[in-house]
Backbone as JSON Lines, residues from 0, in Angstrom:
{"i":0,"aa":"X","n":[-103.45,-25.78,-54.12],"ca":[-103.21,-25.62,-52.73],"c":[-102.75,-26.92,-52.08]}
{"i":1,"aa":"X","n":[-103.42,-27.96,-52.55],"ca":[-103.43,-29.12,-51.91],"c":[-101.38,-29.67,-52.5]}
{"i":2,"aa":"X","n":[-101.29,-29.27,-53.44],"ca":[-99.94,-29.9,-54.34],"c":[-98.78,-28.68,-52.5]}
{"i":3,"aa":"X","n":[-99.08,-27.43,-52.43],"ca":[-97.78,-26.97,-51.53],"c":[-97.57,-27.81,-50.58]}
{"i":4,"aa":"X","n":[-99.11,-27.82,-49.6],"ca":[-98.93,-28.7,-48.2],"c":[-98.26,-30.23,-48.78]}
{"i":5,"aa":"X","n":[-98.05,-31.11,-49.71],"ca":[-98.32,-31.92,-49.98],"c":[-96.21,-31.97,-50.08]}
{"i":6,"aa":"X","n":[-96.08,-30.36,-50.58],"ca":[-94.27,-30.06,-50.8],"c":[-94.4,-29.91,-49.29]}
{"i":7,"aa":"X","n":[-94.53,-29.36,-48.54],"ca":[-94.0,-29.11,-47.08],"c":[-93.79,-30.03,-46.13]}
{"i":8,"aa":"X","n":[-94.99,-31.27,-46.37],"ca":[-94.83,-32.39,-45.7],"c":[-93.43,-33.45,-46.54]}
{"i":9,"aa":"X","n":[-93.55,-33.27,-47.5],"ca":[-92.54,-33.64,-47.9],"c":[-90.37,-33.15,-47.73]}
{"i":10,"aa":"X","n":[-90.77,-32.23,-47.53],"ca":[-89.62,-31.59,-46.87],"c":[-89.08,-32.14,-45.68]}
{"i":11,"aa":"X","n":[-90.49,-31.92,-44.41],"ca":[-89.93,-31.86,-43.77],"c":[-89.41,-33.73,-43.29]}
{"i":12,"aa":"X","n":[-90.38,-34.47,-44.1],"ca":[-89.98,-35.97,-44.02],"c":[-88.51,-36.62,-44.32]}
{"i":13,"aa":"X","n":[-87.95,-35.54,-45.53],"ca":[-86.67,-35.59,-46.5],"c":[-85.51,-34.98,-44.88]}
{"i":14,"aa":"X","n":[-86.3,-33.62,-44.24],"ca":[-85.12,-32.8,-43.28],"c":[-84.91,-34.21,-42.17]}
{"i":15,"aa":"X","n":[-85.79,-34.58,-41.78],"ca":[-86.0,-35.97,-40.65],"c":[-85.2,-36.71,-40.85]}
{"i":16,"aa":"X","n":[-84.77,-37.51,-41.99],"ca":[-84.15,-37.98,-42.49],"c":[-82.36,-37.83,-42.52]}
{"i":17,"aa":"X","n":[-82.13,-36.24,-42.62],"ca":[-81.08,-36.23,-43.03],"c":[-80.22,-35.91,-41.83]}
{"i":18,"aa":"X","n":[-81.3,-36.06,-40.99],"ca":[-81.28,-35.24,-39.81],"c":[-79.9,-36.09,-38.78]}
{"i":19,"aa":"X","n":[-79.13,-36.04,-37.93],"ca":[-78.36,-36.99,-37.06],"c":[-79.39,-38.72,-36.51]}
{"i":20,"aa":"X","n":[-79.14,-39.62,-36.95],"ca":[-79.72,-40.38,-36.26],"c":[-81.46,-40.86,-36.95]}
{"i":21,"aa":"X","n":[-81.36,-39.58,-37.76],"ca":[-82.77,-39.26,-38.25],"c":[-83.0,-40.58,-39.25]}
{"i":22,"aa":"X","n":[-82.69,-41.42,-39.92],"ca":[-82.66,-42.51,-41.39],"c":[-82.56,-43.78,-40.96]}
{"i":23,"aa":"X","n":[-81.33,-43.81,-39.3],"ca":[-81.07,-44.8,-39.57],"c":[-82.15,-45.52,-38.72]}
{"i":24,"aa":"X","n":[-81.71,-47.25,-38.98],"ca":[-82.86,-47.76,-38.25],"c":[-82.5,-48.64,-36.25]}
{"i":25,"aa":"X","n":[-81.22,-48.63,-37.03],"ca":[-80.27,-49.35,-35.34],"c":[-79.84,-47.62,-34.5]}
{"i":26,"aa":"X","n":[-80.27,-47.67,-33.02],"ca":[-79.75,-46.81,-32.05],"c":[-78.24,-46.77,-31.87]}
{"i":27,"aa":"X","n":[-77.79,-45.69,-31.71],"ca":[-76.6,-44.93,-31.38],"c":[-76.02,-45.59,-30.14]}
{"i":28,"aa":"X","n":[-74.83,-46.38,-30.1],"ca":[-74.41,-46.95,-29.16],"c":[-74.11,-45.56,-28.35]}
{"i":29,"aa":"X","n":[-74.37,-46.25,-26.93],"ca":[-73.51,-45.29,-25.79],"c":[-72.58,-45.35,-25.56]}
{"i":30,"aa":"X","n":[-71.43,-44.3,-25.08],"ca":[-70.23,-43.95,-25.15],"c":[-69.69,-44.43,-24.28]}
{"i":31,"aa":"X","n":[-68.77,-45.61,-23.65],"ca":[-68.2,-46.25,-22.69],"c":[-67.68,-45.44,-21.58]}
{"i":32,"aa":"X","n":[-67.63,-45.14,-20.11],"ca":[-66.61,-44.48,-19.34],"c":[-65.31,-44.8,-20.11]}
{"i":33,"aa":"X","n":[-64.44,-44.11,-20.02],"ca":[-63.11,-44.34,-19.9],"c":[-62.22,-44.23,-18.57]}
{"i":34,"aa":"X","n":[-62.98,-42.77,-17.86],"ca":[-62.01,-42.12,-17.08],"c":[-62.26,-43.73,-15.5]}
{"i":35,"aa":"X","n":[-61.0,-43.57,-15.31],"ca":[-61.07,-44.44,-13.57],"c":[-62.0,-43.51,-12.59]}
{"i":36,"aa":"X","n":[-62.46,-43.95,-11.82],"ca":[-63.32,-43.07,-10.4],"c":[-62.16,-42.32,-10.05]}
{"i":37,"aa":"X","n":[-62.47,-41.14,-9.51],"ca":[-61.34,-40.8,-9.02],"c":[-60.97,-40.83,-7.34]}
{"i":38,"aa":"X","n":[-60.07,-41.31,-6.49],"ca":[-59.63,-41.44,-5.0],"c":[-59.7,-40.18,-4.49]}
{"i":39,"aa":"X","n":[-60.32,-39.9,-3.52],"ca":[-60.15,-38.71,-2.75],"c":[-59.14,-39.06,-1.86]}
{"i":40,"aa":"X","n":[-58.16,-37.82,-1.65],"ca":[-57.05,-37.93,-1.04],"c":[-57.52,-38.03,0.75]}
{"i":41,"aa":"X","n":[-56.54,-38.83,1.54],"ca":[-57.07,-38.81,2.77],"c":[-56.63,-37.24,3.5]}
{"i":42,"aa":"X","n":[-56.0,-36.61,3.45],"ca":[-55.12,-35.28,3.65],"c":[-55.85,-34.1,2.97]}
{"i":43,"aa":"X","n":[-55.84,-33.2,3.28],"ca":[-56.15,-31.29,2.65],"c":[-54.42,-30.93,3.29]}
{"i":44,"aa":"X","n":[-54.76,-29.78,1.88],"ca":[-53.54,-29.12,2.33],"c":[-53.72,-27.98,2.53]}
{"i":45,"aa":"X","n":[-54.04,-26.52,3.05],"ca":[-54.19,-25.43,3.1],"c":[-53.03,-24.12,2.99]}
{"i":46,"aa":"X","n":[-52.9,-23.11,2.17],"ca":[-51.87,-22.91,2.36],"c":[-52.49,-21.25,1.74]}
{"i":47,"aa":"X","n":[-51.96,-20.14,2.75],"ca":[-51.95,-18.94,2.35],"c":[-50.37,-18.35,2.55]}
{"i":48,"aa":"X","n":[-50.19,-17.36,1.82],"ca":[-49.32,-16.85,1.84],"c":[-49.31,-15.16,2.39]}
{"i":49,"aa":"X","n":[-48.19,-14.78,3.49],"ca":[-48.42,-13.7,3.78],"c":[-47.02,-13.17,3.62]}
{"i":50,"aa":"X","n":[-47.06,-11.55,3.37],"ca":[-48.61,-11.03,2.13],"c":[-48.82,-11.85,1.13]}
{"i":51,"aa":"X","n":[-50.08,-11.52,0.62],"ca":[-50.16,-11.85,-0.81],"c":[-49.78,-10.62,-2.09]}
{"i":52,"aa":"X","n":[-49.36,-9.7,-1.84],"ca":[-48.77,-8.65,-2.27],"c":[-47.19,-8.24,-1.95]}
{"i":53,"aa":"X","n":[-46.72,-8.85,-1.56],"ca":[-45.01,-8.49,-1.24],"c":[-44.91,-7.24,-1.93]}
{"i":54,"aa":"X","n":[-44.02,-6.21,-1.27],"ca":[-43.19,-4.4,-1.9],"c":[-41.76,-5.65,-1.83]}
{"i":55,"aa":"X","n":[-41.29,-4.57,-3.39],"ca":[-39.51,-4.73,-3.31],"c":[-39.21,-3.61,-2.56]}
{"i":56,"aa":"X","n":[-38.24,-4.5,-1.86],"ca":[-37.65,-3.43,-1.1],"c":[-38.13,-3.31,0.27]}
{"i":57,"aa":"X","n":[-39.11,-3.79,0.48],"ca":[-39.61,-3.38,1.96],"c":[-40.06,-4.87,2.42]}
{"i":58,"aa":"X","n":[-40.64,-5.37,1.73],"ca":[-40.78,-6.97,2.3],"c":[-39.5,-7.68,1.74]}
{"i":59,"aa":"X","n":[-38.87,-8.6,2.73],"ca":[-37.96,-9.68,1.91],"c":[-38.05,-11.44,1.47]}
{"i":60,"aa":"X","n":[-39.35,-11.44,2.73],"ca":[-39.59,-12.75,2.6],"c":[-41.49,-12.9,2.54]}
{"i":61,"aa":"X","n":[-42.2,-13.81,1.66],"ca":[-43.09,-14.14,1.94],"c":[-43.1,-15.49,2.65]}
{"i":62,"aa":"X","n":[-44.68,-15.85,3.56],"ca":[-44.33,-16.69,4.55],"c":[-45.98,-17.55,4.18]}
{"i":63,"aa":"X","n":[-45.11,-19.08,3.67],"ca":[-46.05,-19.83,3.39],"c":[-46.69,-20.66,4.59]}
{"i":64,"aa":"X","n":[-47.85,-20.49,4.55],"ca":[-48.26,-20.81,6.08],"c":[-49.56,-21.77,5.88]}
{"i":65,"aa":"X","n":[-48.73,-23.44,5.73],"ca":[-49.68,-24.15,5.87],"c":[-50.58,-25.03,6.89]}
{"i":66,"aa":"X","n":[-51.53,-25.46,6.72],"ca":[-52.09,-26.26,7.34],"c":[-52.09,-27.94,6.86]}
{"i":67,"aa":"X","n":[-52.2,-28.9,7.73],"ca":[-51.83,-30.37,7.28],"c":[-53.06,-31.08,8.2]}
{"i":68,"aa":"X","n":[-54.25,-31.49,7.35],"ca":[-54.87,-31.88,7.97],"c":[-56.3,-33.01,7.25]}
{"i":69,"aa":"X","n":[-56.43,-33.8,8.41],"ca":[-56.98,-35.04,7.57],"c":[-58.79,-34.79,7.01]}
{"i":70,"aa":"X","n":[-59.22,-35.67,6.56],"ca":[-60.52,-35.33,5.88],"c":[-61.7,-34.88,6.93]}
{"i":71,"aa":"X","n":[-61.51,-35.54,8.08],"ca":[-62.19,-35.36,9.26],"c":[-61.89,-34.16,9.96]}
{"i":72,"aa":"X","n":[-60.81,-33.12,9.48],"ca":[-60.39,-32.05,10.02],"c":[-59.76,-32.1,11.23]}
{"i":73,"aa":"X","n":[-58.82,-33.06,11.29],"ca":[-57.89,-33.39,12.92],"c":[-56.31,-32.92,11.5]}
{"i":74,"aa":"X","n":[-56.0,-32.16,12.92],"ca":[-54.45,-31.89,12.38],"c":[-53.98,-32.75,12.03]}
{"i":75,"aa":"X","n":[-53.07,-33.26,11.4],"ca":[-51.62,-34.01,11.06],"c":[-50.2,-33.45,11.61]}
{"i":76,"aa":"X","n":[-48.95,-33.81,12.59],"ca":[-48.29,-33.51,12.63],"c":[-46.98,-34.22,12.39]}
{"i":77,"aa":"X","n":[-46.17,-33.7,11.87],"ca":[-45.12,-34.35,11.46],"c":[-44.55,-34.64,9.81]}
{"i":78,"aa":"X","n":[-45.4,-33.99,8.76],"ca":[-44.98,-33.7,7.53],"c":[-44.09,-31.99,7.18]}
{"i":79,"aa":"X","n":[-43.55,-32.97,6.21],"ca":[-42.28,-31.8,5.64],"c":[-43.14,-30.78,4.73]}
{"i":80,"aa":"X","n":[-42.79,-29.82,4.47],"ca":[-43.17,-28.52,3.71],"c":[-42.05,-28.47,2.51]}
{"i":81,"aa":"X","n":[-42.49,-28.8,1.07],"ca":[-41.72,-28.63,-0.15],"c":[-42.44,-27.69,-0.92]}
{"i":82,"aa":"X","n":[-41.8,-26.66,-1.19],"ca":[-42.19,-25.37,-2.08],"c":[-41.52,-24.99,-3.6]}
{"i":83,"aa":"X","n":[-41.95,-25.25,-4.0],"ca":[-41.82,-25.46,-5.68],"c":[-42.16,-23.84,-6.25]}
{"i":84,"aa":"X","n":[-41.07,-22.57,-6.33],"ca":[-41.33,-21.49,-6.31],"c":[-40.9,-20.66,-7.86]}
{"i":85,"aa":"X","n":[-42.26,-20.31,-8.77],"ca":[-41.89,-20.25,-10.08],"c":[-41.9,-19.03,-10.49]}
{"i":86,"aa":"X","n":[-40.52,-18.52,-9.86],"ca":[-40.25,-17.2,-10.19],"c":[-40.1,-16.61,-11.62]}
{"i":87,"aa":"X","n":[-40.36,-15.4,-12.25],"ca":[-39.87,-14.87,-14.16],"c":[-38.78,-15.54,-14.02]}
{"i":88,"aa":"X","n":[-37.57,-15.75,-13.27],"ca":[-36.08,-16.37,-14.21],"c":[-35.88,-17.67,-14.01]}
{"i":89,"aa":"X","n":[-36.69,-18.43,-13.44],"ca":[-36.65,-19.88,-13.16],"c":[-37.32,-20.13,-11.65]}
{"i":90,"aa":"X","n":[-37.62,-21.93,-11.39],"ca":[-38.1,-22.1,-10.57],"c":[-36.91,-22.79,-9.56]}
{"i":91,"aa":"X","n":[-37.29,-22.1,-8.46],"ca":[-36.45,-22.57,-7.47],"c":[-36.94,-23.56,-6.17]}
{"i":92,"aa":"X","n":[-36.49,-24.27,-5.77],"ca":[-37.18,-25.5,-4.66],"c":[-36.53,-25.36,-3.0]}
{"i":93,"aa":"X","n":[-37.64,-25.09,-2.62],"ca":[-37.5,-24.87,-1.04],"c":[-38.2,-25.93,0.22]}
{"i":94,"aa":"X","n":[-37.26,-26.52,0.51],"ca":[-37.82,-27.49,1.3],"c":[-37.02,-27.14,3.19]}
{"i":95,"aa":"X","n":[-38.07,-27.7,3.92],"ca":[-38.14,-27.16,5.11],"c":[-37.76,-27.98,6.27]}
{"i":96,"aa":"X","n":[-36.62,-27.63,6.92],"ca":[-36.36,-28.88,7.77],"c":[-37.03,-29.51,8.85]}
{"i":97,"aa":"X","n":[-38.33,-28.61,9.24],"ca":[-38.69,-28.49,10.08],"c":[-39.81,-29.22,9.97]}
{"i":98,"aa":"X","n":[-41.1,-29.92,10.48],"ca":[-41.96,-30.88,10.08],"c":[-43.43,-30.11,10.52]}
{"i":99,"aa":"X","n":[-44.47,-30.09,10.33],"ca":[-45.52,-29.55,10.92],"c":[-45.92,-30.08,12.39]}
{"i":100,"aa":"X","n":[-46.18,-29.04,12.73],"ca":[-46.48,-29.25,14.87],"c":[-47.66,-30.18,14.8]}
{"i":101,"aa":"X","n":[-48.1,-30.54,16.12],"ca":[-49.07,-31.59,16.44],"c":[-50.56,-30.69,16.4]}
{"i":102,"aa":"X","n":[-50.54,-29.55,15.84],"ca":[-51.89,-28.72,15.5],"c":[-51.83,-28.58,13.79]}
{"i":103,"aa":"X","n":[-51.03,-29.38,13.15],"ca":[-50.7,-29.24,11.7],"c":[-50.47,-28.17,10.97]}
{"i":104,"aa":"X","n":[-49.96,-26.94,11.44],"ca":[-49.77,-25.74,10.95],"c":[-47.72,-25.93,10.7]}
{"i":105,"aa":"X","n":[-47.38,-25.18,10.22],"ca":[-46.19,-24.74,9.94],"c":[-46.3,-23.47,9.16]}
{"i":106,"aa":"X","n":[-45.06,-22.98,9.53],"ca":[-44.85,-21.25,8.67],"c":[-43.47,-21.51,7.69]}
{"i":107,"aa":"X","n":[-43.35,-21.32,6.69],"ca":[-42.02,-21.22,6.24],"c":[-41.75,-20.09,5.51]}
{"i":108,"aa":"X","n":[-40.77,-19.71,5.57],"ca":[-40.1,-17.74,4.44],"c":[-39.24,-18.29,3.11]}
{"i":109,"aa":"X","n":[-40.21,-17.82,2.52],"ca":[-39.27,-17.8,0.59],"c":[-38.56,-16.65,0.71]}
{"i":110,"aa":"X","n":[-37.87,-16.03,-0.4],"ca":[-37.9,-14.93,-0.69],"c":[-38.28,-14.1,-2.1]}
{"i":111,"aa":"X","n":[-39.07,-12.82,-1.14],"ca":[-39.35,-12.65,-2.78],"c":[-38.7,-12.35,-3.52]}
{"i":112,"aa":"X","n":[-37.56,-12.02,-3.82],"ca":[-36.5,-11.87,-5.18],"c":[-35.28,-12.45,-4.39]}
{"i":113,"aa":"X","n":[-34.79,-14.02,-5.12],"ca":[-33.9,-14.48,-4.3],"c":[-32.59,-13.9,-5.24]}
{"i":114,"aa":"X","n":[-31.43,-14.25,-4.48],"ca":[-30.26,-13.72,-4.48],"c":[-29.85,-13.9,-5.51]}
{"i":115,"aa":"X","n":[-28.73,-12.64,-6.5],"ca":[-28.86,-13.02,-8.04],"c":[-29.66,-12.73,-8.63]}
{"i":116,"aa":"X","n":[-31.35,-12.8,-8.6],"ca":[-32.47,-12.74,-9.64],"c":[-33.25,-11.53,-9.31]}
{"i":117,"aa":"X","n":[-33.6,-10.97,-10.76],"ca":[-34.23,-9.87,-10.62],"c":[-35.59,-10.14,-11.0]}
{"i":118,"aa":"X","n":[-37.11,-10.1,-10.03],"ca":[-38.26,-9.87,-10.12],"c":[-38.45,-8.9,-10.25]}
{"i":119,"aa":"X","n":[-39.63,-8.78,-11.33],"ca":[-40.32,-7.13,-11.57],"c":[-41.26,-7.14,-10.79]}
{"i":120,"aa":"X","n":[-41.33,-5.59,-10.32],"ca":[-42.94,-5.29,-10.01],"c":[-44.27,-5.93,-10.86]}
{"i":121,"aa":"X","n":[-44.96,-6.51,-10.09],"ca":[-46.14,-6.69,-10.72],"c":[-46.2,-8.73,-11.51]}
{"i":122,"aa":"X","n":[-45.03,-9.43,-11.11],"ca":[-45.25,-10.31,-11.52],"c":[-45.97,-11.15,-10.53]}
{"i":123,"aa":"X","n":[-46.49,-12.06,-11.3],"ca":[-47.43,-13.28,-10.55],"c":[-46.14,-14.19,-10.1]}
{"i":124,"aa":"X","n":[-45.65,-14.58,-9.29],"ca":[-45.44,-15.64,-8.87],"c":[-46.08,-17.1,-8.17]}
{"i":125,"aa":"X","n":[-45.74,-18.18,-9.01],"ca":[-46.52,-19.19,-8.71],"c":[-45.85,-20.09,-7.81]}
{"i":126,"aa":"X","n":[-46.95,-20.68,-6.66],"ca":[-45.63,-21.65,-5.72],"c":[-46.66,-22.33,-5.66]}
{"i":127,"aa":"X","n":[-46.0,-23.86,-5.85],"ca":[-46.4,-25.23,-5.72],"c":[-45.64,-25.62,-4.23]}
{"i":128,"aa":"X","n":[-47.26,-26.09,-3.25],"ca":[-46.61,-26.59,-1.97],"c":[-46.98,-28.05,-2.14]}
{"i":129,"aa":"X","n":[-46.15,-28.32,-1.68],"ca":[-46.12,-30.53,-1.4],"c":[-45.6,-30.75,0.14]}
{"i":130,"aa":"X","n":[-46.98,-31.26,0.86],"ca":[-46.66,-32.04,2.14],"c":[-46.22,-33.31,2.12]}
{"i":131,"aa":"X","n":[-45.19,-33.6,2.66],"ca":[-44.65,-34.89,2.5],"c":[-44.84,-35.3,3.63]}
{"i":132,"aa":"X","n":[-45.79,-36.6,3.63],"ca":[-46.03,-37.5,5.16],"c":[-46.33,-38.81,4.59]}
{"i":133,"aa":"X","n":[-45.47,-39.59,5.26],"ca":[-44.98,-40.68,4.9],"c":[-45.26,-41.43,4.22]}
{"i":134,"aa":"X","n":[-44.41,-41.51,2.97],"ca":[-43.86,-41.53,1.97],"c":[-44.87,-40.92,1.06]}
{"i":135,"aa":"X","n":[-45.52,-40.41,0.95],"ca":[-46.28,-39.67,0.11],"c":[-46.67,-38.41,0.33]}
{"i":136,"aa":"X","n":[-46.69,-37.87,-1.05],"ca":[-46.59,-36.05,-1.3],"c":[-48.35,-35.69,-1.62]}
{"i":137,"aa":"X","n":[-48.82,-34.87,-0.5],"ca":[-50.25,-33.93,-1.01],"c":[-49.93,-32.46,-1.25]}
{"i":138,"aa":"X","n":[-50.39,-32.05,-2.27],"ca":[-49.7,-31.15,-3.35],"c":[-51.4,-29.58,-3.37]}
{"i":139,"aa":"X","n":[-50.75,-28.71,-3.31],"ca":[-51.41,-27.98,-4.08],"c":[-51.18,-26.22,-4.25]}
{"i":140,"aa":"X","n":[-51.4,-25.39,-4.69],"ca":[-50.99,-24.59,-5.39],"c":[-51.5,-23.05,-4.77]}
{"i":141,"aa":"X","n":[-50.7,-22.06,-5.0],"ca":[-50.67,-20.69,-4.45],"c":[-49.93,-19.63,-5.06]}
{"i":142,"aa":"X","n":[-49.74,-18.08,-4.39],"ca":[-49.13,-17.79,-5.01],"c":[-48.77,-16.17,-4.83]}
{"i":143,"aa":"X","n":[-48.23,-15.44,-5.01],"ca":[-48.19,-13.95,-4.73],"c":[-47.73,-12.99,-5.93]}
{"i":144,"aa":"X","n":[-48.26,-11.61,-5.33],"ca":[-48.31,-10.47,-6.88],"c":[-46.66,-9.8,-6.47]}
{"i":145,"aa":"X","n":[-45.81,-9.37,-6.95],"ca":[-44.67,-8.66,-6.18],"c":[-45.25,-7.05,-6.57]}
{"i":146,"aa":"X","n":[-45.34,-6.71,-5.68],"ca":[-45.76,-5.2,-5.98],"c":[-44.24,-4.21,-5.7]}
């Protein structure tokens, strides 16, 4: 009896061992950061699209309708609206001459199947919006179903 316990303790001294970390006698260095902190942007960008369902045929334009506004939640007025629109046959770029009002909103109209290109029912279209205020672009992403 005394010889099993005598195998079991022995096992599990041998499993300890083989175990990660388990043999050796120097600790496992820690893994350095790599990544930089990351900057929070001073700007939000908000951006819905209406509809978010576009009909062919009955809707022609969806209408990206953003907001431009700082971390403290005070409008921004006076940035451009760039729409980066990634339709099934390619992506097309829509930029807006018009700048956001002194309440930081602007509306702008894509279309949903532009001229030439055929969208199917049911695709995802993806649109990348970029506010441009001076000299720098705050970016972020949206999008509609074509029903």
């Amino acid at each position: 009896m005394k010889r099993r316990g005598v195998g079991i303790v022995g096992l599990l001294v041998g499993a300890a061992s083989c175990a990660p970390g388990g043999g050796s006698a120097a600790p496992a260095a820690a893994p350095e950061p790599t990544a930089a902190p990351t900057q929070v942007p001073p700007y939000i960008v908000q951006v819905q699209m209406v509809p978010t369902e576009p009909r062919l045929g009955t809707d022609e334009n969806v209408v990206i309708r953003a907001n431009f506004r700082t971390r403290e939640n005070r409008p921004v007025g006076g940035a451009q609206l760039e729409a980066v629109v990634n339709y099934p046959t390619g992506a097309q770029t829509f930029t807006s001459e018009q700048t956001t009002f002194p309440d930081g909103r602007i509306d702008y109209a894509v279309p949903v199947q532009p001229q030439g290109r055929q969208v199917p029912r049911g695709a995802q279209v993806r649109v990348g919006v970029a506010m441009k205020y001076q000299g720098q672009s705050y970016r972020t992403n949206s999008g509609f179903t074509v029903r």
